[in-house]
N, C-alpha and C positions, 0 to 999 in steps of 0.2 A: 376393566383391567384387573389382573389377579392383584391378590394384596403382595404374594411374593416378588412380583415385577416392581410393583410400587414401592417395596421393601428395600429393593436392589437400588433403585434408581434416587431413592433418598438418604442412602446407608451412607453416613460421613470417610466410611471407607475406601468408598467407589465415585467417590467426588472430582478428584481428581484427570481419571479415566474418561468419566464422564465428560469433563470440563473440554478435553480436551477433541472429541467425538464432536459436540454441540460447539466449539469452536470453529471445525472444517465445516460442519453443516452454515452456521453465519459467513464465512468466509467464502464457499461456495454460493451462498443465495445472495450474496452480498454484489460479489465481481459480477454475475449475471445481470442482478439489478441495472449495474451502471455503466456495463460495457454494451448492455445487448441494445439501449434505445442513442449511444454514442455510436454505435459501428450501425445503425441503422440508415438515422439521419446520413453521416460521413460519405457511406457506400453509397446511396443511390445521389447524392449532392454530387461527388465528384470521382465516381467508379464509369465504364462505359462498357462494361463487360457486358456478357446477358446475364438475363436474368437467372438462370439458374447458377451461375458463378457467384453472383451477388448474394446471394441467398448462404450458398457454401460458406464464404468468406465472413458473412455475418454468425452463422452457425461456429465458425470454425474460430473468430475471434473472443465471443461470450464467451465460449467453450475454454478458451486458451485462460484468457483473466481469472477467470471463476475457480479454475483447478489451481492454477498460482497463489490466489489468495487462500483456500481453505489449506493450501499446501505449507506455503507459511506460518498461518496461525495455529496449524498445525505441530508444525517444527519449534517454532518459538516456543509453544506451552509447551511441549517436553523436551527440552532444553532449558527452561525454566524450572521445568519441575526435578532430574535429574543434577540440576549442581543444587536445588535446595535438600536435596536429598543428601547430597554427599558434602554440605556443609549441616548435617545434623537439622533440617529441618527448616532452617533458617533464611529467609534472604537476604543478600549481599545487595548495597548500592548498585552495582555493577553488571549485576545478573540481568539485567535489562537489556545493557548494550551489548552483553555477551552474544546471548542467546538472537538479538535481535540483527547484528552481523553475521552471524553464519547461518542464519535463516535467509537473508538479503544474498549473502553471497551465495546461498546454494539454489533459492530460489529463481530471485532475478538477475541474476550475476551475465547472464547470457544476455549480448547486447541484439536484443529482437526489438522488433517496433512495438509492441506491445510491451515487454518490458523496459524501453527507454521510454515512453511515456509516462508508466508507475513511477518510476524512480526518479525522473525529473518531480514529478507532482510532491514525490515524497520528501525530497533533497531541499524545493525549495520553501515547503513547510517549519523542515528542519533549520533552514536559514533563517527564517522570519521569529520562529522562537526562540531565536539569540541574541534578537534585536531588544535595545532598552527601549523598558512599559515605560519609561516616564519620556516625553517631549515635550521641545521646546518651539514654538509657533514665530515667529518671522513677517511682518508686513510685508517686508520687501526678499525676496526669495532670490538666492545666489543665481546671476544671471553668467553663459560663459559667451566671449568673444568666437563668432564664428570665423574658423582657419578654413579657407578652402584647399579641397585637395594637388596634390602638386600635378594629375594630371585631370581631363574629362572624365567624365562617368561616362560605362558604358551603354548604350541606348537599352531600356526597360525589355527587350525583345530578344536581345541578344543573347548569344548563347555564354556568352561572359558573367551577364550579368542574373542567370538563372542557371549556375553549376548543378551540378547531380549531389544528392546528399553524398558525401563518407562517412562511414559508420565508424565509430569509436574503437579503437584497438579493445581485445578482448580482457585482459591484463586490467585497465586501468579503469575501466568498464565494470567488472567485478570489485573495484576497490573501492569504485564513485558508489555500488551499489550496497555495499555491506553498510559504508559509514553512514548512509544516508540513511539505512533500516535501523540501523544499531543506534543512531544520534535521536530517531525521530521515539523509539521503543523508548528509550533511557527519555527523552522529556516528556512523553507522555506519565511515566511510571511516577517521577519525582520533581518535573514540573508542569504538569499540567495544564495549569493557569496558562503559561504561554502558545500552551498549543493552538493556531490557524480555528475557530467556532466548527466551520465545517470540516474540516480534517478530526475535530475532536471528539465531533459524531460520530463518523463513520469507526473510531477506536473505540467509542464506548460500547456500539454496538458488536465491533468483533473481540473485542478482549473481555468487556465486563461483561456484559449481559451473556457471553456463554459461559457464564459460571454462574449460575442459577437459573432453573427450570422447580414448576412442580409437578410435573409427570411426563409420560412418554411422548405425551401432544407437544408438548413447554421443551422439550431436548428433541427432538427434531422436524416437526412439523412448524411449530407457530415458536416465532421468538419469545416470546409471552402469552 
């Protein structure tokens, strides 16, 4: 590698730019990582298409996650970087959930099966880390009187009792999706500690760890 490339790519100037390049790059190797051996397993478990369809459908599902994710960590660091900018430098408590809502709403705001999946996963992260660290344990665990229903269930075959999914109005879909980017960005950024062990992996490695590399290999080839 020349020294000039080397120059460029460690230059405190160009850090930011960088950061946010080696950002899509984690966030694109990222979604493939964990979509491509989930739509694997899924598809041939309970798809009945041929084979060549299966094949698409798993190409075509990686493909969809992986471009969403770099897309976002994308959007999010300059939208982070942009109001730090125009707050003189500085960041605001809130730049978190700024940035991390209209990334969620521009991102996965579209209610797809691929994206109602992220967003539940993300949403119910964001729930869990609002839950109080301290608990209290119980011998005897609140038990509830069972009421049965005022009429029969319908038999497990029926077409009753196995409706067709409806998909989420688009509207309320985009607003479940922003809060839940925007909530889960802001606890990761200033609380941490609360965030899900595994949810707070896969953050370390698409936010923190694409802000440090030391050469061309380190910012897009090899995360380290």
């Amino acid at each position: 590698m020349s020294s000039a490339l080397q120059n460029f790519l460690l230059n405190p100037a160009n850090h930011d730019l960088l950061a946010i390049v080696k950002g899509a790059r984690n966030g694109l190797v990222y979604g493939a990582k964990i979509r491509f051996p989930h739509a694997l397993v899924m598809t041939f478990l309970f798809s009945h298409k041929p084979l060549h369809s299966k094949i698409r459908n798993i190409f075509t599902a990686t493909r969809t996650h992986a471009l969403n994710l770099a897309k976002f960590v994308s959007i999010y660091k300059v939208l982070l970087l942009l109001q730090r900018k125009l707050n003189g430098g500085k960041e605001r408590d809130l730049d978190t959930f700024i940035a991390g809502g209209l990334g969620g709403w521009w991102v996965f705001g579209e209610a797809t099966a691929i994206n109602e999946q992220i967003v539940l996963y993300v949403l119910s992260r964001t729930l869990l880390s609002l839950l109080p660290r301290l608990y209290t344990t119980s011998p005897h665990p609140p038990s509830y009187p069972f009421q049965p229903l005022p009429h029969p269930l319908p038999a497990l075959t029926s077409p009753e009792a196995n409706p067709r999914p409806i998909p989420p109005a688009p509207l309320p879909f985009g607003v479940v999706a922003a809060l839940a980017w925007a909530g889960v960005m802001y606890m990761f950024r200033h609380r941490g500690e609360r965030i899900q062990p595994g949810m707070g992996n896969s953050m370390r490695y698409l936010y923190h760890d694409s802000e440090t590399w030391k050469d061309l290999r380190t910012l897009l080839w090899h995360n380290k």
